[in-house]
C-alpha positions in Angstrom: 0.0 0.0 0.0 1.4 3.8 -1.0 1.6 6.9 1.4 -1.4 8.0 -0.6 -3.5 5.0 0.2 -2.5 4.6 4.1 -3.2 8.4 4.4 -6.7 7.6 2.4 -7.7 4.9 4.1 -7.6 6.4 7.6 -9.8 9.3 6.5 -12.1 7.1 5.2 -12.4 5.4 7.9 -12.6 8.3 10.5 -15.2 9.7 7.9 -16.9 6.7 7.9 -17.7 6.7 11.6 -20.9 7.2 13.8 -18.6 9.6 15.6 -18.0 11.6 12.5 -21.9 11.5 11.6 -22.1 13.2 14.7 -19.9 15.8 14.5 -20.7 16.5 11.3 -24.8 17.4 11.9 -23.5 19.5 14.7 -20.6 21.5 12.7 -23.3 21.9 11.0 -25.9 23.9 13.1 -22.9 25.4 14.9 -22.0 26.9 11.8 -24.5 26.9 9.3 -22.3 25.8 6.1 -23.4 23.2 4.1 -22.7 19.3 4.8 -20.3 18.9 1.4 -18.9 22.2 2.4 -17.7 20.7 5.9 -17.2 17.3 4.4 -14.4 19.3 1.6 -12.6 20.8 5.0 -13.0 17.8 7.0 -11.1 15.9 4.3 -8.3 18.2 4.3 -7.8 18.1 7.7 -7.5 14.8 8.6 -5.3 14.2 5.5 -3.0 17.0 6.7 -2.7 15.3 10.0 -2.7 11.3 9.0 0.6 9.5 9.6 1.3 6.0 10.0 4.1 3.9 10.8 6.1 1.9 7.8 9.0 0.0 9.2 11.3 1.0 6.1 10.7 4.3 7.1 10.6 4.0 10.8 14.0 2.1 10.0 15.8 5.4 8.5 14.3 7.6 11.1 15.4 5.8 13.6 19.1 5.8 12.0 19.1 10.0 12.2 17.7 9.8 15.7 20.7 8.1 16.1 23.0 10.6 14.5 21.0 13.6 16.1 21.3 12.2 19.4 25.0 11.5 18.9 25.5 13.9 21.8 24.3 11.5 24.6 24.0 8.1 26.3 20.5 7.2 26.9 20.3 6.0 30.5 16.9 4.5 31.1 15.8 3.1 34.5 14.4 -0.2 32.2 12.7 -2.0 35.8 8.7 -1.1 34.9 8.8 -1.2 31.3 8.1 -4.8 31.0 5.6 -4.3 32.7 4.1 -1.5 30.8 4.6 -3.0 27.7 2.4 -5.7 28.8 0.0 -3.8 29.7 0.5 -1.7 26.3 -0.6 -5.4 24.7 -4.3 -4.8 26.3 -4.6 -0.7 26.1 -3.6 2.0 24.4 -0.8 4.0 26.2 -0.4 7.9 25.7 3.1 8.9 27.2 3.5 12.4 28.3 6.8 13.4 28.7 8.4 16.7 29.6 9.6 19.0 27.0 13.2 20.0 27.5 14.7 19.7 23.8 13.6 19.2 19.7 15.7 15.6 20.6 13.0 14.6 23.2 10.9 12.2 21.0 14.4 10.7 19.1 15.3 9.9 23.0 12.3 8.5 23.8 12.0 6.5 21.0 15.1 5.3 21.9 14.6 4.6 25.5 11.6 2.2 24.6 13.4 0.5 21.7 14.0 -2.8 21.8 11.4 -3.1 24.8 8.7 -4.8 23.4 7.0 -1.2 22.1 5.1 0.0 18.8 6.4 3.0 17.5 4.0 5.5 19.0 2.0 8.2 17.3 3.8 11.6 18.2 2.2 14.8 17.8 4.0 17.9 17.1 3.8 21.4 15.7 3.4 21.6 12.1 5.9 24.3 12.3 8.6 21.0 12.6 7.3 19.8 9.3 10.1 20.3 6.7 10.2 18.7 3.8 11.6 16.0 2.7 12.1 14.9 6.5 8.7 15.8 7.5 7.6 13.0 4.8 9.7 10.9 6.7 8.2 12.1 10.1 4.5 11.2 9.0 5.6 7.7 7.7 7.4 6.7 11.1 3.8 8.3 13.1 5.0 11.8 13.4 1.5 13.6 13.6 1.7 17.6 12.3 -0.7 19.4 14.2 -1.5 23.3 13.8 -1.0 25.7 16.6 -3.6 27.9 16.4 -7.0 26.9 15.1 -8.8 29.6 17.3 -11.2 30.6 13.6 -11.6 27.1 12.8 -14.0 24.7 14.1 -13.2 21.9 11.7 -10.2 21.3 12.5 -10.1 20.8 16.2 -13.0 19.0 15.8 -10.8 16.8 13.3 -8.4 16.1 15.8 -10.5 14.9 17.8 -12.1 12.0 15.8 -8.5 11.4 14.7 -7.7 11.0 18.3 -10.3 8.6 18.7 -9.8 6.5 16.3 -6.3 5.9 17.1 -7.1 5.0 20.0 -9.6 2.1 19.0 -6.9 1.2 17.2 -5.3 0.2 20.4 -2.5 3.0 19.4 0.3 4.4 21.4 0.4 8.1 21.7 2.5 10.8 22.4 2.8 14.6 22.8 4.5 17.1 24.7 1.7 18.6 27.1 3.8 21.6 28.2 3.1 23.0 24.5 6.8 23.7 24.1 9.9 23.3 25.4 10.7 24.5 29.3 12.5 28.1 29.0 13.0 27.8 32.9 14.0 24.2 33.0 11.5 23.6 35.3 8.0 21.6 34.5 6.0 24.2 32.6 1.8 24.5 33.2 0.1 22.2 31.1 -1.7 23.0 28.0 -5.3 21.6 28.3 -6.2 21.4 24.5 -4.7 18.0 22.8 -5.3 16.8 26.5 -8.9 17.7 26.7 -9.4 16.5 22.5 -8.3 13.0 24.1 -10.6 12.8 26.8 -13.5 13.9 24.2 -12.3 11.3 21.9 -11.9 8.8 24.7 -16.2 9.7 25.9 -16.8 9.9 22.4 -16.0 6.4 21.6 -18.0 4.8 24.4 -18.4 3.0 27.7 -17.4 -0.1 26.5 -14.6 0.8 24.8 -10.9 -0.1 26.2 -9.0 1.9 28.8 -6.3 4.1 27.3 -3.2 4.8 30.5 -1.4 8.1 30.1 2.5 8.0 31.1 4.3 10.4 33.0 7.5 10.5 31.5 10.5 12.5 32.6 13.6 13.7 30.6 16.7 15.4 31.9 19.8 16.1 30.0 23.5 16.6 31.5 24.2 19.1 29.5 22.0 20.7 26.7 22.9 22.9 23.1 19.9 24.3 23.5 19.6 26.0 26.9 21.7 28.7 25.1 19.5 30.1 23.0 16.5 29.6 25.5 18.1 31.4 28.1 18.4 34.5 25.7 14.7 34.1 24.6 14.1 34.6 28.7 15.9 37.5 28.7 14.3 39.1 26.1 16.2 38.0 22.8 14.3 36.6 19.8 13.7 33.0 19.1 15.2 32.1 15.9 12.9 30.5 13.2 12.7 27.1 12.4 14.2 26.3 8.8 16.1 24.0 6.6 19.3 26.3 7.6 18.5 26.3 11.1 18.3 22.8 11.3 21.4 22.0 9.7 22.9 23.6 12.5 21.7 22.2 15.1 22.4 18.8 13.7 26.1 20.1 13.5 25.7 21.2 17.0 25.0 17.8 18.0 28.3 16.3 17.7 29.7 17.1 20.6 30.0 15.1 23.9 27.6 16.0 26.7 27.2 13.4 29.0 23.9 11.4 29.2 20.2 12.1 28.7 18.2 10.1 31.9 14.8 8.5 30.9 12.5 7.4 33.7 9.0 6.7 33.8 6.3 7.5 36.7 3.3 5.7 37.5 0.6 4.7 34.6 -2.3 6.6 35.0 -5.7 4.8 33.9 -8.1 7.0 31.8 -11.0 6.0 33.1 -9.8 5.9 36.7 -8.7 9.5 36.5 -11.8 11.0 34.8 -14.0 9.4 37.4 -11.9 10.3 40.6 -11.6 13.9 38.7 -14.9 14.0 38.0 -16.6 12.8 41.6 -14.0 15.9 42.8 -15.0 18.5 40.7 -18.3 20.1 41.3 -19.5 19.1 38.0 -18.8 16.8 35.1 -17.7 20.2 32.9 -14.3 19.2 31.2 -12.9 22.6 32.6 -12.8 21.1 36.0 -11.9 17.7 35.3 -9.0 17.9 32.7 -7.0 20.2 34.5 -7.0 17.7 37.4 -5.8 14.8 34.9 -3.0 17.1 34.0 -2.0 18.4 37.3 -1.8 14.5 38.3 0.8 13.7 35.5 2.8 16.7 36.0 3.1 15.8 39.6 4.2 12.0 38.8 6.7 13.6 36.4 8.1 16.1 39.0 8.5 12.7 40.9 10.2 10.7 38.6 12.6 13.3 37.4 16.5 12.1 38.8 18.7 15.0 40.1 21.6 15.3 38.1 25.3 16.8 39.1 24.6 19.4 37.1 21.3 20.5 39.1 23.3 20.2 42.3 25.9 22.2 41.4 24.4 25.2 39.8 22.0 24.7 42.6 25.1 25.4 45.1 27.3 28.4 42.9 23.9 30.4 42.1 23.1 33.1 44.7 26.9 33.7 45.8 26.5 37.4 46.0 28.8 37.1 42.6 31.4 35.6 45.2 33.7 32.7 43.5 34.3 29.8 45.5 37.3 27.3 46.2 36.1 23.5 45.9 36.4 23.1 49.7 33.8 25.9 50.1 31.4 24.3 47.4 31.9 21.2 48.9 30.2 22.8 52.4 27.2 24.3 50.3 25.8 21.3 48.5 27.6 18.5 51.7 23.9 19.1 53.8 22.2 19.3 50.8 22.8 16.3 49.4 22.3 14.7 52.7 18.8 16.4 53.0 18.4 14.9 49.3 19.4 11.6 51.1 16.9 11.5 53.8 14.3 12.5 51.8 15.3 9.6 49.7 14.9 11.8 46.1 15.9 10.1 43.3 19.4 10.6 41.6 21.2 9.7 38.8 23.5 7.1 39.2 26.7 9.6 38.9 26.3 12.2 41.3 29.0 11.4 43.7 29.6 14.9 45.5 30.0 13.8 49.4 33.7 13.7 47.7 36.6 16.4 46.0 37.1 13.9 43.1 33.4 13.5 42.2 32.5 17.3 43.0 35.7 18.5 40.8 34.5 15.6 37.7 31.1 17.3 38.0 32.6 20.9 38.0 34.5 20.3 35.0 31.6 19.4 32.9 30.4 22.4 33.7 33.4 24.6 32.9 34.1 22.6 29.5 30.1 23.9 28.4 31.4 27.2 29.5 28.5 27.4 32.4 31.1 27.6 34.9 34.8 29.0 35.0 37.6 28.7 36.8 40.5 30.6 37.5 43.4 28.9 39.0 46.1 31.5 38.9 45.9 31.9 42.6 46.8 29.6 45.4 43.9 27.2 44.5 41.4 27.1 41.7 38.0 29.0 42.6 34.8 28.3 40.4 31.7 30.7 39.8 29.3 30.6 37.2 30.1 32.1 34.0 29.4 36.0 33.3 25.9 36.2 31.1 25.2 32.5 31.8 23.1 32.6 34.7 20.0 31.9 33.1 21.7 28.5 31.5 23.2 27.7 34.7 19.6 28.1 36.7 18.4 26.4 33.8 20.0 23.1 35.5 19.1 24.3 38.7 15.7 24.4 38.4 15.1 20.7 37.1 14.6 20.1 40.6 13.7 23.4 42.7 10.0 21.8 43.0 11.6 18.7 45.5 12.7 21.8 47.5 9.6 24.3 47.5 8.4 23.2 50.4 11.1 23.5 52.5 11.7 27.2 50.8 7.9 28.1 51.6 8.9 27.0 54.9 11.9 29.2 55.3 10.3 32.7 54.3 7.1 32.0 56.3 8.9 31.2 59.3 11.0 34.8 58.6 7.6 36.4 57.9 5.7 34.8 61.6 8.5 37.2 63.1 6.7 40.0 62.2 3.9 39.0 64.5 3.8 40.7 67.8 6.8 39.2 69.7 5.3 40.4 73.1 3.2 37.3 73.9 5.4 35.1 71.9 4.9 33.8 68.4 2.5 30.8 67.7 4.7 28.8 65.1 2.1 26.8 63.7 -0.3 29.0 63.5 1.8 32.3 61.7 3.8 29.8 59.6 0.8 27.7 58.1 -0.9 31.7 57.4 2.1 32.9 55.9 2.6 29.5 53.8 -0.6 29.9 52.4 0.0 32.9 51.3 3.1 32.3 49.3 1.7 29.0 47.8 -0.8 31.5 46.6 1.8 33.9 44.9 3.7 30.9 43.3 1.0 28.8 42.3 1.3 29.8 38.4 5.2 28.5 38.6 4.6 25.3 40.6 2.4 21.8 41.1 1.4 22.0 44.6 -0.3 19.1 46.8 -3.6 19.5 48.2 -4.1 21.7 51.1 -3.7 18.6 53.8 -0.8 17.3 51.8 0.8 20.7 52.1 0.0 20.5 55.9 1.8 17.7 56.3 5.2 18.6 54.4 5.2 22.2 55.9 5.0 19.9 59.5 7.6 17.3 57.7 9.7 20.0 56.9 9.1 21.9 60.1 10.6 18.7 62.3 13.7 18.5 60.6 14.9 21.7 61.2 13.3 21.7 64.8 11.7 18.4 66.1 8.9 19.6 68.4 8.0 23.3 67.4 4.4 22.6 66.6 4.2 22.7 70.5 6.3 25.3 71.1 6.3 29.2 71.4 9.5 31.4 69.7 10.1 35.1 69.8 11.9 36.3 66.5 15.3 35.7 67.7 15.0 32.0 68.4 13.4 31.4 65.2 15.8 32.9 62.9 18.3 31.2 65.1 17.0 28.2 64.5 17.0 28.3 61.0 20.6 29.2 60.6 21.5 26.4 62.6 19.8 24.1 60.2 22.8 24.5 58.1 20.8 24.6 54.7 18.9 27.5 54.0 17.2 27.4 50.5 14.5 30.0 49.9 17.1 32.6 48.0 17.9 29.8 45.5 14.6 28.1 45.1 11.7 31.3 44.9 14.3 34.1 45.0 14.4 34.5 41.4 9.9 34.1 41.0 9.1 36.2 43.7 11.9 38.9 42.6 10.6 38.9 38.6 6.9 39.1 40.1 7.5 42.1 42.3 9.2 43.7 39.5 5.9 43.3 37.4 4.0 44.2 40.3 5.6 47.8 40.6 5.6 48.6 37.1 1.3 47.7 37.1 1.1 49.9 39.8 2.1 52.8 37.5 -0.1 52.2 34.5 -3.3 54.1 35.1 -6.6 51.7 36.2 -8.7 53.1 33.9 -7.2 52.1 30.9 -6.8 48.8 28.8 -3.2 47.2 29.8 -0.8 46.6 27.2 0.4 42.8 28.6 3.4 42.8 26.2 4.3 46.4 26.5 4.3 45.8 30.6 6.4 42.8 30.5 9.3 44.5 27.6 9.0 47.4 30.4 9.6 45.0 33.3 12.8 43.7 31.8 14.2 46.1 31.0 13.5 47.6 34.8 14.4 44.2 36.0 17.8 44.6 33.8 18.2 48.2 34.7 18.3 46.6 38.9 20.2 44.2 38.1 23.0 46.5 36.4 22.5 48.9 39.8 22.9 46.0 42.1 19.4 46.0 43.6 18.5 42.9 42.4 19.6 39.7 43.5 19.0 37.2 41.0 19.8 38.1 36.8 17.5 34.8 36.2 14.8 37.1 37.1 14.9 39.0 34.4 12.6 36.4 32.7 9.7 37.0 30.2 8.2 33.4 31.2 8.5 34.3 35.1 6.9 37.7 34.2 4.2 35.9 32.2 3.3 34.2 35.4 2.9 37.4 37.1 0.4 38.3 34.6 -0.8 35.4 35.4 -1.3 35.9 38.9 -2.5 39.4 38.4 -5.4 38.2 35.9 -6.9 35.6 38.8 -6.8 38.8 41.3 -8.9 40.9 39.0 -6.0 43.6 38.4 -5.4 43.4 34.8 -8.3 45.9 34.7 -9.8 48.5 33.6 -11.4 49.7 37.3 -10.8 53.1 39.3 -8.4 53.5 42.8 -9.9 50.3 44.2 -8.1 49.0 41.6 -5.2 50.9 42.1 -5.4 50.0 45.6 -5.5 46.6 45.2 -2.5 46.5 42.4 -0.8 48.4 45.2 -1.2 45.9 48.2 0.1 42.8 46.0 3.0 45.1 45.1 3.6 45.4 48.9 2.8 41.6 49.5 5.5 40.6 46.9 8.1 43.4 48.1 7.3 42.1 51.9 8.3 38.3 50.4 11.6 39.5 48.6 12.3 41.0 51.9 12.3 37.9 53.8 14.2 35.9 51.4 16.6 38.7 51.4 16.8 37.7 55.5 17.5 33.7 54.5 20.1 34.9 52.1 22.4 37.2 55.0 21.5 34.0 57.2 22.8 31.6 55.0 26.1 33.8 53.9 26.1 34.3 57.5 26.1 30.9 58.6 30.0 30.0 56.1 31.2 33.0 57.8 30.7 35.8 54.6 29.0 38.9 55.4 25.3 39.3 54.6 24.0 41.6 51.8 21.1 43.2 50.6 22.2 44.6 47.6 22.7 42.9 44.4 25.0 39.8 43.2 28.0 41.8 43.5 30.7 41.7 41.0 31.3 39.4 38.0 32.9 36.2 38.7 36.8 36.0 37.6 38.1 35.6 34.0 38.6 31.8 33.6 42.3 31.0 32.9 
């Protein structure tokens, strides 16, 4: 059978449907064109999309994976995927990994090779689809979808049927649920749309039709080409255009050494499971409630699977130095109670992080300083190590793979700082101030991070809570105790984990205190203003962190602004109210500018409130 045929034969028989019948009569009341009309678009549509997989093809695509992925070893915890592969015999499977790089479906498709997996059917932007390789793509089950389809009923609606009848194909499917790759390195918000198409499809074919699992997937590089170019998108730089050209060089890019790429899989998720426990939850059975639920389950069993690399711990521990430059020793006695926290808590880690030792610390260091994250200069009487000048971004980048196994404790950290604002003459209730203050700052963050459930968060804030001080839920402190406390907890990380967030929001905060209520906000104007303030602070030392100046962390002030009803237009209750989560940010910054002397404090450096100081050394 040709391409033509394969394509033509599965849009024949999606058109042939009940399900298409359906959708069809009510495109057509919805939009009053005629049924051969619709039936013209429909056809185009689902060609457009249609892929299937021919092993000669899927043979040569899987021989440039090879050569695009040249870069890395593929390190895949293989113990479940028996397992899952079984149970891939009897249901469809939809894995939803993480999007870090273009080489994330090449690696996956690589991890599950050779496992007792069909190719799946990947969706991705039609902006990817190149000739001749995007020819390639749809004969190995790469499926083009459009970005944008907001004037166009068809289409979505399309999707959809394709969906569905993929799935009672007993297909495996796969997309990228972020909607692009992470700018941050952290897990971005979920995009609801394919998402939500699935679950329609998935209703849309039936109670008796087979479960379908979705699969959290997690994907974490050593070292990545890429995070260059996103780190100057963050900062305000362009992104460059996909092309022939463009791709070119990044295939070139890819032929150099960078360590290994870590696959691991979380926890299958049934379907049908998750829409009913989402839906008994949600105070009706409208999609709007329930999807988002589905996806903030899988983006929480991805947070859990993802490993902690050297790289994370590393950039975790030379970030938020006031600019200082440190000597292995003194690196060693940053990350030393980190990784031992890491240790108790039992996170997972990558098979080569070894840096309890000098030798392991100083292997993991010079990965770092080869990519040009990191330099050193040794022209003194030992070699000292900072993060490179203009790399922050890439070097938080790594960092913030894992900041969301650490929020908690950072919450923790700035709300205990805050309770000592309470009135300190009848003693401070911990529990009480902490748990109001926590609140509080899982409300300003909760655009940048996957939190637990209100009990859940109870119990790690108490979790948390006993391993700096075992026994403070029945105690009283005055101010002095509790920030004495905390420094003698020998790991202080608020300034590394939110400093940067709550930093770019209260920058976006002042500057929407100055645009006048009454008029429609410019979101893009207000957010090119902010970095540039952001930069402008950052110059003047009076900002901390340069990985603040961040469209995507701005974005989520937006964010947060839009759910508080201070976008706009109003009058001075407006402005008042714009004015009072200014103040609420500025009083955050504040305290994390407290745990930041404190920790500086506690391996004997002076504490600052000013910026990051001076640029690290040349590297020699």
């Amino acid at each position: 059978m040709g391409d033509a045929d394969h394509e033509r034969r599965a849009v024949e028989l999606v058109m042939g449907s009940p399900q298409y019948a359906e959708t069809l009569d009510a495109l057509v009341e919805r939009t009053g064109r005629t049924p051969a009309d619709l039936r013209a678009d429909s056809q185009a549509a689902l060609t457009e999309m249609a892929a299937y997989v021919d092993e000669s093809a899927s043979r040569v695509w899987d021989r440039m994976g090879r050569w695009l992925t040249r870069s890395y070893e593929v390190d895949v915890d293989a113990s479940g995927l028996s397992d899952l592969a079984e149970l891939g015999r009897r249901h469809s499977l939809v894995f939803l990994p993480n999007h870090r790089s273009y080489l994330d479906p090449l690696v996956l498709r690589a991890a599950t090779a050779g496992h007792g997996f069909p190719s799946n059917y990947t969706l991705g932007g039609i902006n990817l689809a190149m000739w001749p390789l995007s020819e390639l793509g749809k004969r190995s089950g790469l499926i083009f979808i459009r970005r944008s389809t907001r004037d166009d009923p068809v289409y979505p609606a399309m999707l959809r049927l394709y969906l569905g009848f993929l799935l009672r194909q007993h297909a495996n499917l796969e997309w990228y649920f972020e909607g692009g790759r992470t700018r941050t390195g952290k897990l971005r918000p979920p995009r609801m749309g394919v998402l939500r198409y699935l679950v329609d499809a998935f209703r849309a074919n039936g109670e008796g039709s087979d479960d379908a699992y979705l699969v959290p997937v997690s994907i974490v590089y050593d070292q990545q080409h890429e995070v260059s170019a996103l780190s100057l998108e963050e900062s305000g730089g362009k992104k460059a255009p996909e092309s022939l050209t463009w791709l070119y060089r990044f295939a070139r890019a890819q032929g150099r050494r960078r360590g290994r790429v870590h696959v691991r899989f979380g926890p299958p998720l049934s379907l049908r499971e998750a829409l009913t426990d989402a839906g008994s939850r949600a105070e009706s059975d409208d999609l709007t409630e329930v999807v988002p639920r589905v996806a903030f389950e899988v983006a929480h069993r991805i947070n859990a699977a993802t490993p902690i690399t050297p790289a994370a711990l590393v950039t975790f521990g030379l970030l938020d130095n006031d600019g200082r430059a440190m000597t292995l020793a003194e690196t060693l006695g940053v990350l030393e109670p980190l990784v031992a926290y890491v240790r108790r808590r039992r996170l997972p880690l990558t098979a080569d992080v070894d840096l309890g030792r000098p030798e392991g610390l100083r292997r993991a260091l010079a990965t770092l300083v080869r990519e040009g994250v990191v330099v050193e200069y040794a022209g003194g009487l030992e070699p000292v190590y900072a993060i490179a000048p203009d790399r922050q971004h890439e070097a938080a980048f790594y960092r913030n793979t894992v900041t969301h196994y650490f929020i908690d404790r950072a919450i923790l950290e700035v709300a205990l700082v805050q309770a000592t604002d309470e009135d300190p003459a009848s003693g401070i209730d911990v529990v009480a101030a902490t748990w109001t203050r926590a609140l509080a700052l899982r409300d300003l963050l909760k655009y940048e991070f996957f939190f637990a459930t209100k009990a859940e968060f109870d119990a790690r804030l108490r979790y948390e809570t006993d391993l700096v001080r075992p026994g403070w839920a029945e105690e009283r402190a005055t101010p002095g105790e509790i920030t004495g406390l905390l420094a003698d907890s020998h790991l202080l990380l608020a300034h590394r984990v939110i400093g940067p967030f709550l930093e770019a929001y209260s920058v976006v905060a002042d500057r929407l205190v100055t645009r006048e209520p009454a008029a429609p906000l410019d979101s893009d104007a207000l957010i090119a203003e902010s970095l540039g303030v952001a930069h402008q602070r950052w110059l003047q030392q009076d900002l901390h962190s340069p990985e603040s100046i961040s469209k995507d962390l701005m974005g989520g002030a937006l964010k947060l602004a839009g759910n508080r009803g201070l976008l706009g237009p109003g009058g001075d209750e407006l402005l008042q109210a714009r004015r009072r989560l200014a103040d609420e940010l500025a009083a955050a910054v504040t305290a994390i500018a407290v745990v930041r002397s404190l920790a500086l404090e506690e391996r004997g450096l002076p504490g600052s409130s000013g910026g990051a100081g001076p640029a690290p050394p040349a590297p020699r």
